[in-house]
DRENTIMAR-882914 format. One record per residue (C-alpha): x, y negated, z; residue number from 1. Coordinates in steps of 0.5 Angstrom, whole numbers, plus 500, padded with zeros to 3 digits. Last residue first. Layout:
residues N
+-----+-----+-----+-----+
|   u |   v |   w |  nr |
+-----+-----+-----+-----+
|   X |   Y |   Z | NUM |
...
+-----+-----+-----+-----+
end
This chain:
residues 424
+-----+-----+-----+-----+
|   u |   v |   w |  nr |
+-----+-----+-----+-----+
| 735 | 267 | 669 | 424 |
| 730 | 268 | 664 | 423 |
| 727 | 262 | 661 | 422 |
| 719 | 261 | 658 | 421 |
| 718 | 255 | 664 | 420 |
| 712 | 258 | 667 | 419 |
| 713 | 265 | 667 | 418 |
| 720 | 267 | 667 | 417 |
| 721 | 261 | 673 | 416 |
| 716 | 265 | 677 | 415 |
| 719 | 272 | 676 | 414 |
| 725 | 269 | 677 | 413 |
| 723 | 266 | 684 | 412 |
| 719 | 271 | 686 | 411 |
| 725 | 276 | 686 | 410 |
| 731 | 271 | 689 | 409 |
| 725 | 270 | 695 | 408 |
| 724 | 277 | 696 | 407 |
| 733 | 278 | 697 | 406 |
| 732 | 272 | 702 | 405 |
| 726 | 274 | 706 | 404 |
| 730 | 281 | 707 | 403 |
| 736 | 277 | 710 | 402 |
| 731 | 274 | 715 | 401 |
| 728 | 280 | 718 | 400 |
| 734 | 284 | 718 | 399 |
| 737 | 277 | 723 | 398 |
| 731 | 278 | 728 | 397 |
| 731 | 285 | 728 | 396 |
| 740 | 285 | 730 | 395 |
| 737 | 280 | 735 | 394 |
| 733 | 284 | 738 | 393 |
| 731 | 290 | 735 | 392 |
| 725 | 294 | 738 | 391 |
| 720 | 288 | 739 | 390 |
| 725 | 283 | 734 | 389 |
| 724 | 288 | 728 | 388 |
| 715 | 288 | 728 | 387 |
| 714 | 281 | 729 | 386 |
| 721 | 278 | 725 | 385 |
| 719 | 282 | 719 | 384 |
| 712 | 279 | 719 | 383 |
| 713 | 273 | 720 | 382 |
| 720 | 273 | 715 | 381 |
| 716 | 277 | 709 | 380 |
| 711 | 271 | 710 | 379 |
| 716 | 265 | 709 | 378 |
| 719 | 268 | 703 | 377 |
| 712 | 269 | 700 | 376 |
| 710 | 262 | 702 | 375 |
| 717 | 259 | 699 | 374 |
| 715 | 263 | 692 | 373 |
| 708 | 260 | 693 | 372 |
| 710 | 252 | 694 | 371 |
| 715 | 253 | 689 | 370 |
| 710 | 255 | 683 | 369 |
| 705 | 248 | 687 | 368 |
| 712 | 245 | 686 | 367 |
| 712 | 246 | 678 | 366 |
| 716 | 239 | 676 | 365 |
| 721 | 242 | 672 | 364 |
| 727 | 240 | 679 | 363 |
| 720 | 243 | 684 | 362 |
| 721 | 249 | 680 | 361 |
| 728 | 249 | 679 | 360 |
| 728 | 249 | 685 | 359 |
| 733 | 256 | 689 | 358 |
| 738 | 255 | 683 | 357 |
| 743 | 254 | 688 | 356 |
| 740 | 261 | 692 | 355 |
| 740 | 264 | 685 | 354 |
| 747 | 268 | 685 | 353 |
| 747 | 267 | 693 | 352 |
| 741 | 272 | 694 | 351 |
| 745 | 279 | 696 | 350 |
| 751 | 274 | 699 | 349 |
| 745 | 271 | 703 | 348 |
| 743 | 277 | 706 | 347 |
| 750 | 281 | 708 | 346 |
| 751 | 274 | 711 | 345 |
| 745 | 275 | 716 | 344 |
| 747 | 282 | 717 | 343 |
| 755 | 280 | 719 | 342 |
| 752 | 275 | 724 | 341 |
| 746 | 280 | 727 | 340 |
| 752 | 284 | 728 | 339 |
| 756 | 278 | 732 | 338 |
| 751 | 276 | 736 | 337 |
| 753 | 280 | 743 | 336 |
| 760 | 277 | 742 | 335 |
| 756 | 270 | 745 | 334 |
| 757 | 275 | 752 | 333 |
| 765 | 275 | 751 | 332 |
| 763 | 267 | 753 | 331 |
| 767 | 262 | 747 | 330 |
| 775 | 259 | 749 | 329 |
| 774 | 257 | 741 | 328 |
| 779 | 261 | 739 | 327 |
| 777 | 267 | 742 | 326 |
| 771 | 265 | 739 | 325 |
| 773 | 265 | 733 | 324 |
| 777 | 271 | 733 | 323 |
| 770 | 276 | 735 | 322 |
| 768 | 272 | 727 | 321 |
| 774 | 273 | 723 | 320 |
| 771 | 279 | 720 | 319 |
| 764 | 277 | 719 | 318 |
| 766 | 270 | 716 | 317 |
| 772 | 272 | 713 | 316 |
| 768 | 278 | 708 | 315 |
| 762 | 272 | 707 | 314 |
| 767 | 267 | 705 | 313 |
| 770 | 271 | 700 | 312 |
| 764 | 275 | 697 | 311 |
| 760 | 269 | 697 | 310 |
| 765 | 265 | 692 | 309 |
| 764 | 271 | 687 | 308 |
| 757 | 271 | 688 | 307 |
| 755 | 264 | 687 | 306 |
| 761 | 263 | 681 | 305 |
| 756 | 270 | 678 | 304 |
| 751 | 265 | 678 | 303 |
| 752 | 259 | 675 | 302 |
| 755 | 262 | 669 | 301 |
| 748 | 265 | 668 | 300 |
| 744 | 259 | 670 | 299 |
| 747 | 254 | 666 | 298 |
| 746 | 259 | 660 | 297 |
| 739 | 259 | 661 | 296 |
| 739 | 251 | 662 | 295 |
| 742 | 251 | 655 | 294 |
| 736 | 256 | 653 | 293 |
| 731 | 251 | 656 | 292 |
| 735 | 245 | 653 | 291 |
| 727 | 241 | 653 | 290 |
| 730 | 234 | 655 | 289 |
| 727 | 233 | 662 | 288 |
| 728 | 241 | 663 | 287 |
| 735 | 240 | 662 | 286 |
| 736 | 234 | 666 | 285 |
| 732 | 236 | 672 | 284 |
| 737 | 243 | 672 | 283 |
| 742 | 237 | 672 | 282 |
| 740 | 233 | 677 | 281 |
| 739 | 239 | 681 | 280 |
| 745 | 244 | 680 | 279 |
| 750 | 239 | 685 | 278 |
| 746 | 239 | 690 | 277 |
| 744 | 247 | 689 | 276 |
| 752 | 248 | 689 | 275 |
| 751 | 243 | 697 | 274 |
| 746 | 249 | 699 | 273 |
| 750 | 255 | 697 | 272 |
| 755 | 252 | 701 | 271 |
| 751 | 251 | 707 | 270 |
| 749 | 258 | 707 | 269 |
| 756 | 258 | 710 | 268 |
| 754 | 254 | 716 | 267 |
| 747 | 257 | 716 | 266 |
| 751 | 263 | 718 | 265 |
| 755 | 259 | 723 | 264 |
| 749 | 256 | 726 | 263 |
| 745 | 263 | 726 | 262 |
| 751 | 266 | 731 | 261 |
| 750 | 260 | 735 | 260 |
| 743 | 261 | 735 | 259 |
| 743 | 268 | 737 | 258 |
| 747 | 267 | 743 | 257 |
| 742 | 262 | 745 | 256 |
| 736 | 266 | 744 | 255 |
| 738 | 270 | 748 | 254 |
| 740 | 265 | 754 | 253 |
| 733 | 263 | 753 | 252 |
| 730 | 269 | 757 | 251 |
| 723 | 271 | 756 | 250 |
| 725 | 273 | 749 | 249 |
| 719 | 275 | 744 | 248 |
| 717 | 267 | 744 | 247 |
| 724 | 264 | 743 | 246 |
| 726 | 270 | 739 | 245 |
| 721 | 268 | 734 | 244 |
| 722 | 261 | 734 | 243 |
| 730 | 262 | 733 | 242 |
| 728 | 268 | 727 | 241 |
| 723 | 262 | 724 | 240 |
| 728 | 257 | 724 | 239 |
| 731 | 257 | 717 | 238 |
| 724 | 260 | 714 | 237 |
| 721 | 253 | 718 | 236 |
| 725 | 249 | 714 | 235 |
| 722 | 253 | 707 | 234 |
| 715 | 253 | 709 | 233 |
| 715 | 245 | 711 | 232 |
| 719 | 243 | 705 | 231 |
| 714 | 247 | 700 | 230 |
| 708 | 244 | 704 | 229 |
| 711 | 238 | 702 | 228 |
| 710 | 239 | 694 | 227 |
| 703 | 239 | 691 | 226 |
| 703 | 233 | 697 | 225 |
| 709 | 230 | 695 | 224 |
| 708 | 230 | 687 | 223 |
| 701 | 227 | 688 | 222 |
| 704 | 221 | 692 | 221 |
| 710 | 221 | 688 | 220 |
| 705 | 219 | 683 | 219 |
| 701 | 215 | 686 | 218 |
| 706 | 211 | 689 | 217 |
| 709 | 210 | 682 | 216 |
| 704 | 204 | 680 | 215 |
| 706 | 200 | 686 | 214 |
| 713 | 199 | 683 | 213 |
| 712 | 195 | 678 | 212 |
| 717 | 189 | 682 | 211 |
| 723 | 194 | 681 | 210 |
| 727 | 190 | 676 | 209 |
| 729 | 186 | 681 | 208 |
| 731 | 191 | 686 | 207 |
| 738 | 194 | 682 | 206 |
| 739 | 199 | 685 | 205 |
| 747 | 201 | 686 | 204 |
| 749 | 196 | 691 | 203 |
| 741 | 198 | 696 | 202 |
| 743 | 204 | 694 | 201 |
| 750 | 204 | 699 | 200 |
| 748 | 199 | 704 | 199 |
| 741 | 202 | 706 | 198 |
| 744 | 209 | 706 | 197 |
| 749 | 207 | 711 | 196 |
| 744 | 204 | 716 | 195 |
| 739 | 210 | 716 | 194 |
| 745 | 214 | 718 | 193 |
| 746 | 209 | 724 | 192 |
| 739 | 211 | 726 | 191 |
| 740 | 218 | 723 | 190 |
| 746 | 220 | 728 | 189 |
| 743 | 215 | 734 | 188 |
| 735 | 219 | 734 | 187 |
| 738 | 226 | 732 | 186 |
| 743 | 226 | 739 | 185 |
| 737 | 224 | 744 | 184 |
| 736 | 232 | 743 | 183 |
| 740 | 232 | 749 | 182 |
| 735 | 229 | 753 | 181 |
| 734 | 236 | 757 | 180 |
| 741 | 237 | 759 | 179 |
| 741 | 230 | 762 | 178 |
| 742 | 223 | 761 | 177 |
| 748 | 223 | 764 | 176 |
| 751 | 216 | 761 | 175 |
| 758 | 219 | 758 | 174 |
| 754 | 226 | 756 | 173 |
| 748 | 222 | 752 | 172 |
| 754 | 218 | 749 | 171 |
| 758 | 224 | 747 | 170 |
| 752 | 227 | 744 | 169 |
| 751 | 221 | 740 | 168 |
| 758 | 222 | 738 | 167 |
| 758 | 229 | 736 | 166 |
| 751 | 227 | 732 | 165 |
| 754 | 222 | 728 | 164 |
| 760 | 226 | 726 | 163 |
| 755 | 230 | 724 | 162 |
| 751 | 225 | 719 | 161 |
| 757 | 223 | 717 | 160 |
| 760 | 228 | 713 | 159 |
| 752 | 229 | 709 | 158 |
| 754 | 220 | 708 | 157 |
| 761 | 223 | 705 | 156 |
| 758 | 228 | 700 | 155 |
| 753 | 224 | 698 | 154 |
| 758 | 219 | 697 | 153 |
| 762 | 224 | 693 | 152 |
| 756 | 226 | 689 | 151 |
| 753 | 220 | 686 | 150 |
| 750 | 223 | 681 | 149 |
| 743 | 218 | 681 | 148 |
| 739 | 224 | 683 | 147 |
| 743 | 226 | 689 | 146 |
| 745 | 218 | 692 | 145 |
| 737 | 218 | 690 | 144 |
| 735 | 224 | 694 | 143 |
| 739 | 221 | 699 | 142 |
| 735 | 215 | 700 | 141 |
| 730 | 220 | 700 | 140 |
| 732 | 224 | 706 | 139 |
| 734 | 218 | 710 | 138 |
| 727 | 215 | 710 | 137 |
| 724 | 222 | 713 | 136 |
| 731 | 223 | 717 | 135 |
| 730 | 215 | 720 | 134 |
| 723 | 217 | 723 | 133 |
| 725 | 224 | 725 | 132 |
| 730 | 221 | 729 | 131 |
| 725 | 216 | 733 | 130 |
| 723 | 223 | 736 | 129 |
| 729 | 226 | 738 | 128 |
| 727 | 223 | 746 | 127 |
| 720 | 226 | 747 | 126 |
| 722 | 232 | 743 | 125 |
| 728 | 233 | 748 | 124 |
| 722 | 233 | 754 | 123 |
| 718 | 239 | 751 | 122 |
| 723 | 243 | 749 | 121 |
| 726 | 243 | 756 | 120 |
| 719 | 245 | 759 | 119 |
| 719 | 251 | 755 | 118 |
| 715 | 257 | 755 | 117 |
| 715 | 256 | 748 | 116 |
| 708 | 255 | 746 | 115 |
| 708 | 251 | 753 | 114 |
| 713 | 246 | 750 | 113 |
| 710 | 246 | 743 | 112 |
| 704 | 243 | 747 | 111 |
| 708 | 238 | 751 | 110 |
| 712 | 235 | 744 | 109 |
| 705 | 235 | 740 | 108 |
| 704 | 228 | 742 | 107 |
| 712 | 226 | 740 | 106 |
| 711 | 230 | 733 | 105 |
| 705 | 226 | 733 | 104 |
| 708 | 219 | 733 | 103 |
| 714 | 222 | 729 | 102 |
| 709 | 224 | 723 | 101 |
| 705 | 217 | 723 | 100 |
| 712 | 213 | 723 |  99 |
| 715 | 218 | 716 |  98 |
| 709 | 218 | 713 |  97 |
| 708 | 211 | 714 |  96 |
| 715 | 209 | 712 |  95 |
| 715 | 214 | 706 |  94 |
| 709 | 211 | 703 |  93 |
| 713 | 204 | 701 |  92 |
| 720 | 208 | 700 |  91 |
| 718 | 213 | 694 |  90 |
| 715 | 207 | 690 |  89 |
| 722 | 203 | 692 |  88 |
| 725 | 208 | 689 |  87 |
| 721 | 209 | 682 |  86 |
| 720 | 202 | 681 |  85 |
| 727 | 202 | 681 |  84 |
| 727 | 207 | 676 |  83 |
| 727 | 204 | 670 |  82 |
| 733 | 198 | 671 |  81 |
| 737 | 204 | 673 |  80 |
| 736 | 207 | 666 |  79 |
| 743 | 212 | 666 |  78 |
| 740 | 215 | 671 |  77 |
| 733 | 217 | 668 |  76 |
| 732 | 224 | 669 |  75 |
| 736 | 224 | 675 |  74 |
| 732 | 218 | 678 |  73 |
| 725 | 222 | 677 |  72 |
| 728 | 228 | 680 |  71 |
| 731 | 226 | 686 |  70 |
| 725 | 221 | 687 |  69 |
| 720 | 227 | 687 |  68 |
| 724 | 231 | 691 |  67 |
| 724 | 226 | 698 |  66 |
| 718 | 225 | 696 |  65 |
| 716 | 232 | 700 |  64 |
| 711 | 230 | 705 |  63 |
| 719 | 226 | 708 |  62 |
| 715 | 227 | 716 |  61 |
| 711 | 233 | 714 |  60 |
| 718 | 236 | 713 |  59 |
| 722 | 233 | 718 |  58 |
| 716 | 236 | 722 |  57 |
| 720 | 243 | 722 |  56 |
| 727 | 241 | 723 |  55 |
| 725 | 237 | 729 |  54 |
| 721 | 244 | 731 |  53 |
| 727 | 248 | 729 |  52 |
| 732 | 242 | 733 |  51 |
| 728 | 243 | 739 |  50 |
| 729 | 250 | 739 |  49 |
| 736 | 250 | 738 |  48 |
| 738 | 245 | 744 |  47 |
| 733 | 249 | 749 |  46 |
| 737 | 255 | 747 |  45 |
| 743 | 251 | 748 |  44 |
| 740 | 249 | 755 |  43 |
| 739 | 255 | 758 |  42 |
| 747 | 257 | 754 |  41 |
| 750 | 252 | 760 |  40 |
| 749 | 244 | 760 |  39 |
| 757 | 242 | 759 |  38 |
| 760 | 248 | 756 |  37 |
| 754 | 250 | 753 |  36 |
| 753 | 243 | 750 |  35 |
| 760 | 242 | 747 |  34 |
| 761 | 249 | 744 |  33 |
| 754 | 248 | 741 |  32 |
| 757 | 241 | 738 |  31 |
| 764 | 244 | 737 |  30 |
| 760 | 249 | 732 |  29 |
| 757 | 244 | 728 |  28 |
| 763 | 239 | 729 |  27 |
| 767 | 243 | 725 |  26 |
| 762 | 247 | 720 |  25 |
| 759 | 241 | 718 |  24 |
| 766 | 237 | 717 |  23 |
| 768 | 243 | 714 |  22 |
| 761 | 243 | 709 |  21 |
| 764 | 236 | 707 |  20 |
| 770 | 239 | 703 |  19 |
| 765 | 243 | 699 |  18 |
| 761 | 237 | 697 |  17 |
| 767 | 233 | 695 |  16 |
| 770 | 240 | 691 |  15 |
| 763 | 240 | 688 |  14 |
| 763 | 234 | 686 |  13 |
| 771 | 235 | 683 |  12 |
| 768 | 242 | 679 |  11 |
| 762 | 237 | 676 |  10 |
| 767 | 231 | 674 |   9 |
| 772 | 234 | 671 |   8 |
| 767 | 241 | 667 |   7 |
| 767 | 233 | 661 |   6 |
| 760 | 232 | 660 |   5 |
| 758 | 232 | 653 |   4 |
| 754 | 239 | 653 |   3 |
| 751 | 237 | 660 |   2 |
| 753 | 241 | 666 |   1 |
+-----+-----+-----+-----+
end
């Protein structure tokens, strides 16, 4: 927090933004429940590997504008007049960016397929991919939600997004598309998302004022290609244990009792990721203005909260973990991903004090810097994976992540010491 900002505000955003991970973890488990109960676990597995590659080329498809415009919005947010040049400059290139990417990732839906031995995987890319146009121009609209601090709207549009997901499944069950197309999911949420996300900035810019916006196309354009390969490294790190498994795993049965078990880590993880929502703007802020020693303090307060709160919520993941599938009327088969669930959370509590300062970096301007820190996390996860997963499994696959999350946490303090002066 700023030294004139009331602790009221930050402690009620992060409430808003926590509450929104119930939302997430709800209908992110009644989702997979609801796929394996209707199409079985073969086509849960398909369902999740179609979802790491949407994931992936999300990345290409938003080329890292996303966080151009949360740090430029958040370091003038109380000049609404000065950035909206800025967000219009970010949306012109993200509409091309966003139709080029989804065009080929339906292109490439047949070569991914044969990669995974899937031909399930192939055809649900074909009905995900308008999706990944709507997400790409989602996630700067909602990097200007981030940077503009609307917190509790933020919260709320991340809530929907979910609940959109179940709904379009249940169209996708209503009409007997199949269990192929039930990635057809991606393409309803995000295009009625899209359409929330409009009204909401379209109220809080003001569009007058935004007619010199062609000059800041450069910009974010610069920003986004010294940036993007950050975004894809950082997708893919999530999904390279389910990648690998799908490739290693001859059966997709496996991999789909591993992405359940990965989904409810992540949904965890989540907290961690709604603290770096809340932190960004603020991290924008401090450097902006030259606070570095502040940015210290925040850092450290920040961290210890972090570690605090993982140790709770981790100690009852992995404990109520064999009684939530109880309740959830769960096959004793998806038991099997219960120890590779209690290493997953092991490593991001090892890493939770500086996950929600994961991009300082890119908020400082330094993305080619978290370019590098996402590359090592990435690296040590393929190369892990790829010597654990043969004689491990499962439990292989989660060490390798775990590992990958406590490198980051080195690399990141070790990069910030060196390139902004501060030691968090």
């Amino acid at each position: 927090m700023s030294a004139h900002e009331p602790h009221g505000k930050f402690r009620s955003d992060v409430a808003w933004n926590f509450a929104s991970i119930a939302v997430l973890g709800v209908s992110g488990i009644l989702l997979n429940t609801l796929i394996s109960e209707v199409y079985g676990a073969a086509a849960l597995g398909v369902f999740n590997q179609v979802w790491a590659a949407y994931v992936f080329f999300s990345q290409l498809a938003v080329g890292g504008i996303d966080l151009s415009v949360l740090k430029e919005v958040a370091a003038g947010s109380k000049e609404r007049e000065r950035i909206a040049p800025a967000v219009v400059g970010a949306l012109v290139p993200t509409l091309g960016l966003a139709a080029a990417a989804s065009l080929v990732f339906y292109g490439a839906a047949g070569l991914v397929g044969e990669l995974l031995k899937s031909p399930g995987v192939a055809e649900g890319m074909r009905w995900a991919a308008a999706g990944l146009f709507f997400f790409a121009v989602n996630k700067v609209l909602f990097g200007v939600v981030n940077g503009l601090r609307r917190m509790r709207v933020f919260a709320v549009l991340q809530s929907c997004r979910f609940l959109l997901m179940l709904a379009g499944f249940a169209l996708v069950a209503r009409f007997e598309l199949g269990a192929d197309r039930v990635a057809f999911l991606f393409t309803f949420a995000e295009g009625v998302l899209c359409v929330l996300l409009v009204l909401e900035v379209g109220v809080q810019i003001p569009w007058r004022a935004a007619r010199e916006w062609s000059g800041w196309v450069p910009r974010h354009v610069a920003y986004g290609i010294r940036s993007c390969l950050s975004g894809v490294l950082m997708e893919l790190n999530s999904r390279v244990d389910v990648l690998m498994l799908g490739y290693f795993l001859d059966d997709d049965g496996p991999v789909g009792v591993y992405s359940f078990a990965a989904l409810i880590a992540e949904g965890v993880f989540q907290l961690m990721v709604k603290l770096q929502n809340n932190y960004n703007p603020l991290i924008a802020q401090h450097v902006a203005l030259g606070k570095l020693r502040e940015l210290e303090q925040l850092v450290h307060r920040g961290r210890w909260w972090s570690w605090l709160l993982m140790l709770g919520v981790g100690a009852v993941a992995v404990g109520g973990y064999p009684l939530g599938l109880e309740l959830i009327g769960r096959d004793v088969d998806m038991l099997a991903g219960w120890p590779a669930f209690g290493v997953l959370i092991g490593g991001i509590f090892l890493a939770a004090g500086y996950m929600p300062f994961q991009q300082t970096l890119l908020m400082a301007g330094r993305p080619g810097w978290h370019t590098a820190m996402m590359a090592c996390m990435v690296a040590t996860n393929f190369v892990g994976n790829a010597l654990l997963i043969p004689p491990f499994g499962l439990l292989g696959a989660a060490l390798a992540t775990a590992l990958a999350m406590v490198v980051s946490v080195l690399v990141l303090r070790w990069m910030v010491a060196r390139e902004l002066g501060a030691r968090i």
